[in-house]
Backbone as a printed PyTorch tensor [residue, N CA C, xyz], in Angstrom:
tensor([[[ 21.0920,   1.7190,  -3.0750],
         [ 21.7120,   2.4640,  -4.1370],
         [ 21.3430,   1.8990,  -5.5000]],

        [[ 21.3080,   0.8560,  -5.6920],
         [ 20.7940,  -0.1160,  -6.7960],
         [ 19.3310,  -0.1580,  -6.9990]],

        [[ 18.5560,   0.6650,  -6.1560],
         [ 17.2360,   0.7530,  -6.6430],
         [ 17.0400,   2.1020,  -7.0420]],

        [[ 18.4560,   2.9730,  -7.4060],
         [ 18.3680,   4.1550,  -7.9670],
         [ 19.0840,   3.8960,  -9.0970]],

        [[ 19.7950,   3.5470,  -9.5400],
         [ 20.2410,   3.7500, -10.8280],
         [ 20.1440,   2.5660, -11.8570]],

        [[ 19.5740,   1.5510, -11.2780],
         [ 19.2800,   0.3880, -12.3100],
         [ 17.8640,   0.8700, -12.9340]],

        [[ 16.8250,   1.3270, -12.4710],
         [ 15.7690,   1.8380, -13.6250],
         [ 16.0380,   3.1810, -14.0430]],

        [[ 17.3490,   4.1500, -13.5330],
         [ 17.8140,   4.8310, -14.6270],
         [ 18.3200,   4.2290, -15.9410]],

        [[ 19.3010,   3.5150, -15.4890],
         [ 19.7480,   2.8060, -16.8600],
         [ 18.7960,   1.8440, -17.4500]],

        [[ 17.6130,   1.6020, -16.9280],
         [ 17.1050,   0.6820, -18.3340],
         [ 16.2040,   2.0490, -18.6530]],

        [[ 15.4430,   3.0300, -18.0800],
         [ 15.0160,   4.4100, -19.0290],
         [ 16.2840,   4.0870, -19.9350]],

        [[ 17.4960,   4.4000, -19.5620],
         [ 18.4310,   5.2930, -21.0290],
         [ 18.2540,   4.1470, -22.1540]],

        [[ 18.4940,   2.8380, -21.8540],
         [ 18.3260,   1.6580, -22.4650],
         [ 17.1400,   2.1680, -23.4520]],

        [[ 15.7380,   1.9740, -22.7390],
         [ 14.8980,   2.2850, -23.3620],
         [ 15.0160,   3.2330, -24.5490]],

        [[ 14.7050,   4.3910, -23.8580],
         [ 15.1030,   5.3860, -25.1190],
         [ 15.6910,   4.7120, -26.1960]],

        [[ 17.2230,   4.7700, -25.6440],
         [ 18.0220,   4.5350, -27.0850],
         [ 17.7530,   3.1260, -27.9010]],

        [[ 16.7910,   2.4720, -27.1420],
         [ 16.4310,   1.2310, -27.9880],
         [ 16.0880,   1.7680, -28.7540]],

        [[ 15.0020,   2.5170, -28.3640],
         [ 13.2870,   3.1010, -29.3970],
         [ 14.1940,   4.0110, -30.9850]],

        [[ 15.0860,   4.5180, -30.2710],
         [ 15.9310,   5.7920, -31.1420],
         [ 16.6540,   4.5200, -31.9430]],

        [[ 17.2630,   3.4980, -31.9110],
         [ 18.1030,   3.1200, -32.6160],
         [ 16.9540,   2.2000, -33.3670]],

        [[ 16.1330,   1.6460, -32.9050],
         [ 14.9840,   1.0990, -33.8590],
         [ 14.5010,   1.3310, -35.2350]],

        [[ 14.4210,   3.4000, -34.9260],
         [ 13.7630,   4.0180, -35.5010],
         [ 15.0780,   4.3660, -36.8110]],

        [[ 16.1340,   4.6880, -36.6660],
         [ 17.2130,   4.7590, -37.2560],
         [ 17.8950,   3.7220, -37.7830]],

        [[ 17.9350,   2.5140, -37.4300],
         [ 17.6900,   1.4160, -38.3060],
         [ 16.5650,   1.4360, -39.9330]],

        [[ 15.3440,   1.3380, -38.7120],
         [ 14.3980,   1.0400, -40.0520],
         [ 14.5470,   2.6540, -41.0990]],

        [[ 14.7170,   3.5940, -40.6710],
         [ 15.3580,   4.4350, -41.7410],
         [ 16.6120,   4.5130, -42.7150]],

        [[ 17.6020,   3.9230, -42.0160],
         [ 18.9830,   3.7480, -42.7940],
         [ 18.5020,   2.6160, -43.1170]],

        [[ 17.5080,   2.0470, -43.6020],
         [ 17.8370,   0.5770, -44.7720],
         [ 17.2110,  -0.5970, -43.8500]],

        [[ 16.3340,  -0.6990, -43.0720],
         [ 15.7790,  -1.5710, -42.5780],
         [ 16.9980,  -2.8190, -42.2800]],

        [[ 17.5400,  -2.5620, -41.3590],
         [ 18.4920,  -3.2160, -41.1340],
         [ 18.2400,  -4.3140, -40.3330]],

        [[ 17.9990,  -5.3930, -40.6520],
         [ 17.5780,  -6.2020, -39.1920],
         [ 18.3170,  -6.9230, -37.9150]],

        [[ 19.4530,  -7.1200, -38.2970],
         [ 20.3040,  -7.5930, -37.2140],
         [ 20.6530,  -6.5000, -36.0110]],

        [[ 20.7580,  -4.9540, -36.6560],
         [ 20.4810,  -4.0470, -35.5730],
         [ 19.1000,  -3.9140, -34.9000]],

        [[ 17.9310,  -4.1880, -35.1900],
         [ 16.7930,  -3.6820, -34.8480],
         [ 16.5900,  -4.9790, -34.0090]],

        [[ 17.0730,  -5.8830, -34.5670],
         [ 16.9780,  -7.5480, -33.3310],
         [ 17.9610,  -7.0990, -32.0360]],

        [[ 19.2710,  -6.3860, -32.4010],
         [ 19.7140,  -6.2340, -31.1390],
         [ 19.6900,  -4.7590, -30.2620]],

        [[ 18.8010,  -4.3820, -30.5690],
         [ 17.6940,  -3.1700, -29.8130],
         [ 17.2680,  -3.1010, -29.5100]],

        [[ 16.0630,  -4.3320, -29.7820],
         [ 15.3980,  -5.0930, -29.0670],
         [ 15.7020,  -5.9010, -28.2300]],

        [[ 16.5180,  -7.0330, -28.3160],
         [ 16.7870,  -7.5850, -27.1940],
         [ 17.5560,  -6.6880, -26.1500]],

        [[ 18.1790,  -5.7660, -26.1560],
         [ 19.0800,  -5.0790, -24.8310],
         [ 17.6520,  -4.6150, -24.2760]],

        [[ 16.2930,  -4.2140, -24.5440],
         [ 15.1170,  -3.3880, -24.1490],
         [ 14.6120,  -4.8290, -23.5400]],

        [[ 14.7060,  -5.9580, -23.8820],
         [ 13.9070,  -7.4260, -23.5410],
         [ 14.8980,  -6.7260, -22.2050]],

        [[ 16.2110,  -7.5160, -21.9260],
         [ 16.9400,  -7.3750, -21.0280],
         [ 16.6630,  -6.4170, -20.0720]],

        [[ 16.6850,  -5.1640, -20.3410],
         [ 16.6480,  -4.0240, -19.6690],
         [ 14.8510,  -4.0110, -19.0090]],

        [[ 14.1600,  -4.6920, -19.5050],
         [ 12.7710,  -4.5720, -19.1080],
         [ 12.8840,  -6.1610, -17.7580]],

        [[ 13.3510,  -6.8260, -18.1850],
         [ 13.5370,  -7.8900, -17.1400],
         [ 14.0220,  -7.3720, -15.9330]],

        [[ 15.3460,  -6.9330, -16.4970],
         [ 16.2270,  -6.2500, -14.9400],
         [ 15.3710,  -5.6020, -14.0780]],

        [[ 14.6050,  -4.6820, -15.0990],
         [ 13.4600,  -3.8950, -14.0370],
         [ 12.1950,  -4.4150, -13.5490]],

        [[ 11.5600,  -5.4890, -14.1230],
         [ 10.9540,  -6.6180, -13.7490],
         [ 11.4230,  -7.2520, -11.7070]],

        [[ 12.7260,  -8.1610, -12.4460],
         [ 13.3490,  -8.5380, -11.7130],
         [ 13.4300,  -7.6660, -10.3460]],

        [[ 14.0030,  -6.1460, -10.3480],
         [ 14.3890,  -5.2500,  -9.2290],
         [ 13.1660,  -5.3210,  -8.3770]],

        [[ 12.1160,  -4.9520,  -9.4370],
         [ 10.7650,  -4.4440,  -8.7440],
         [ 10.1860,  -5.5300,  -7.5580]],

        [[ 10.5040,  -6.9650,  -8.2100],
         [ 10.1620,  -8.0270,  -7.4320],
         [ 11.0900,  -8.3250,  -6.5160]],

        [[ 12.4900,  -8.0870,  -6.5120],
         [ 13.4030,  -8.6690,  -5.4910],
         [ 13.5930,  -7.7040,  -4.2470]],

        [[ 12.9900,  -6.1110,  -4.7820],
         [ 13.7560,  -5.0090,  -3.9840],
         [ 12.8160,  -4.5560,  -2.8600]],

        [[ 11.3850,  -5.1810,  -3.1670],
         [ 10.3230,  -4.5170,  -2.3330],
         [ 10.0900,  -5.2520,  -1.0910]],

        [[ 10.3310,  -4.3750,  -0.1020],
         [ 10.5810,  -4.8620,   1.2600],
         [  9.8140,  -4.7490,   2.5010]],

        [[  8.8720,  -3.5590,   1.6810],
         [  7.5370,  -3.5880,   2.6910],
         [  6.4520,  -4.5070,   2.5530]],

        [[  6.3560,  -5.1310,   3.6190],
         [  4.8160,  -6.1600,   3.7650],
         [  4.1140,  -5.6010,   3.7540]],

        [[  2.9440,  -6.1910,   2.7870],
         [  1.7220,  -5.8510,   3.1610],
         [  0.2480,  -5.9730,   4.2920]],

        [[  0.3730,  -5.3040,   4.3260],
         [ -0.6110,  -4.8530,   6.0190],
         [ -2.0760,  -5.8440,   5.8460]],

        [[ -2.0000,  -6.8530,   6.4140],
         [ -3.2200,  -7.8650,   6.5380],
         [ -4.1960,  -7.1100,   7.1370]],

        [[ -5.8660,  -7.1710,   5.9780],
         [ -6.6140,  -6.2580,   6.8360],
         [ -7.1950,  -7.3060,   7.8350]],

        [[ -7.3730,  -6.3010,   9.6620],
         [ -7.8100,  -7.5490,  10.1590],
         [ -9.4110,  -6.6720,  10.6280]],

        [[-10.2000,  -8.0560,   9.9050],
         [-11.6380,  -7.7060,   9.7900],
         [-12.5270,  -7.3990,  11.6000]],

        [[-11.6520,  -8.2240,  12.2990],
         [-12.0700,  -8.1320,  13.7070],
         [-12.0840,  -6.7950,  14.3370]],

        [[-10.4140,  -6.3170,  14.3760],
         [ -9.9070,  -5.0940,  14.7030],
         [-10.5480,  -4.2900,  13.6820]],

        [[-10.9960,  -4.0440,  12.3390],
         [-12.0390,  -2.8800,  11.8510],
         [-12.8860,  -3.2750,  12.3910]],

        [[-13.9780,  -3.5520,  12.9640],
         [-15.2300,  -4.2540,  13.3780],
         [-15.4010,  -3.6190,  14.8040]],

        [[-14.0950,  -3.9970,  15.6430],
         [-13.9650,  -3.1880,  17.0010],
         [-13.8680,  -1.6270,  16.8990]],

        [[-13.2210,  -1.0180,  16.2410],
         [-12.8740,   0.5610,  15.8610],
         [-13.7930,   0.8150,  15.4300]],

        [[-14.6480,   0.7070,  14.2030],
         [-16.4280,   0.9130,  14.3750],
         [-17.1420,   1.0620,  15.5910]],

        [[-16.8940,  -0.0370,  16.3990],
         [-18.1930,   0.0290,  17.3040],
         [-17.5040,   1.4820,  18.6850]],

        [[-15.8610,   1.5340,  18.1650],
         [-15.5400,   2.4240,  19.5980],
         [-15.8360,   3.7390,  18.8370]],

        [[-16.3880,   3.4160,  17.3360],
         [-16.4650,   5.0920,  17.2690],
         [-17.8640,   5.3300,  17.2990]],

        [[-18.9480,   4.4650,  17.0400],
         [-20.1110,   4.2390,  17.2180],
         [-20.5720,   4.8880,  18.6420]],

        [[-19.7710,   4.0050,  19.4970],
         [-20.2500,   4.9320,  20.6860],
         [-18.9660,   6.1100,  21.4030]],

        [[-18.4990,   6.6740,  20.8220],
         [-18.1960,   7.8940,  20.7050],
         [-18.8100,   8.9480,  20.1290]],

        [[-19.8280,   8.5750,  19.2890],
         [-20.6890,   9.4610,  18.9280],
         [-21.8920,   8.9340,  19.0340]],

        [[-22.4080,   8.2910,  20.2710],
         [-23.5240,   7.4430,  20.8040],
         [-23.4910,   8.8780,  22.2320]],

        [[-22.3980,   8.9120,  22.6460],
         [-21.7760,   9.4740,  23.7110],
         [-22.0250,  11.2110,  23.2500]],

        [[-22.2400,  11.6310,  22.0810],
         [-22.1410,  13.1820,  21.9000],
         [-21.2910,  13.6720,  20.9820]],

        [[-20.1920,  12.9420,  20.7260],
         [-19.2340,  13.6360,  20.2500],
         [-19.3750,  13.5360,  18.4500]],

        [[-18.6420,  14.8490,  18.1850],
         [-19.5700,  14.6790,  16.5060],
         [-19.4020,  14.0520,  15.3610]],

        [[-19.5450,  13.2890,  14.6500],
         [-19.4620,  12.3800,  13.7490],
         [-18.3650,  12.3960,  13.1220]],

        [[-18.2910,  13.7100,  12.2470],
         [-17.2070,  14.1160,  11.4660],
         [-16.2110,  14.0920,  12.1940]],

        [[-15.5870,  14.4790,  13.5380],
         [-14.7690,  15.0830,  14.1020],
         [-13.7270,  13.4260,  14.7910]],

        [[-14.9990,  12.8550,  14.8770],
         [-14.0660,  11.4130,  15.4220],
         [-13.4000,  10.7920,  14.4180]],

        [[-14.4360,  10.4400,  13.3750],
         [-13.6540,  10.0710,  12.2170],
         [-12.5090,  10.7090,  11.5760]],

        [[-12.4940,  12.1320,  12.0580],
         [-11.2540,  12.5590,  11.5330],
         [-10.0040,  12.6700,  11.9720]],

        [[-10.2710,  11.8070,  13.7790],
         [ -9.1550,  12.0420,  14.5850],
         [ -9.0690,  10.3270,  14.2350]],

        [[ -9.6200,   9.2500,  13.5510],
         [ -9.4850,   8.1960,  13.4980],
         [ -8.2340,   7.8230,  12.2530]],

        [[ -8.3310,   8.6130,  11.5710],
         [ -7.8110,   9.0900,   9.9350],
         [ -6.3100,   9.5670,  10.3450]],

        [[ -6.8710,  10.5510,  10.5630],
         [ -5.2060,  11.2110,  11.5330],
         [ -3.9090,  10.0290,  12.4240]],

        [[ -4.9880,   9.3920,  13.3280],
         [ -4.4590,   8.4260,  14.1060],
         [ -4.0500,   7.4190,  12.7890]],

        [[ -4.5110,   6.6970,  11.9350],
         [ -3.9740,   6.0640,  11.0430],
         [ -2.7070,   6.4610,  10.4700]],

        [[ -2.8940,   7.5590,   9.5940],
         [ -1.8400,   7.7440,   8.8380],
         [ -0.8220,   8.3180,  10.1220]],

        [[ -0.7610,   8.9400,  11.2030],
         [  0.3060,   8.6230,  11.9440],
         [  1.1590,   7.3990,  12.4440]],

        [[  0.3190,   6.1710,  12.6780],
         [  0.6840,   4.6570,  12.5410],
         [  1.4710,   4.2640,  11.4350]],

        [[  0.9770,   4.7550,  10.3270],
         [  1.8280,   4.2420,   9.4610],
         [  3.1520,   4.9820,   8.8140]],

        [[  3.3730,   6.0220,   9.4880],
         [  5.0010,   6.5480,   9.0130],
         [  5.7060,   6.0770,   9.9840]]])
């Protein structure tokens, strides 16, 4: 649930940083507001920093050079055997992205 509405709220953050920045330096270059507009956007960019790194939970898939090396040679002679180039490779593709959902 927290990986849905914490980079909503730093978007709104955002925005209204950028908007109150801009409305600062128009009403009179104000700087103690435009310092703290900035920092809630420092903050709000960390949090989402932070989420991105703490929340991601899928590993990444080690390529293993052996196992591609073997699947080559079984498609090699699958179409050593007759069968047509395009057509294996495309049931190889298929077979992948079914593995991975």
């Amino acid at each position: 649930m927290a990986r849905r509405w914490i980079p909503r709220a730093c978007a709104v953050v955002f925005v209204a940083g950028i908007a109150g920045i801009i409305v600062a330096s128009i009403d009179g270059n104000n700087a103690g507001f435009v310092l703290v507009c900035g920092l809630a956007m420092v903050i709000a960019a960390v949090a989402l920093l932070t989420l991105a790194a703490v929340a991601h939970t899928d590993r990444l898939d080690a390529f293993d050079e052996a196992a591609a090396e073997q699947l080559e040679q079984q498609v090699a002679a699958l179409v050593a055997a007759g069968a047509p180039d395009q057509q294996v490779r495309a049931l190889v593709r298929d077979a992948m992205r079914l593995g991975r959902r």
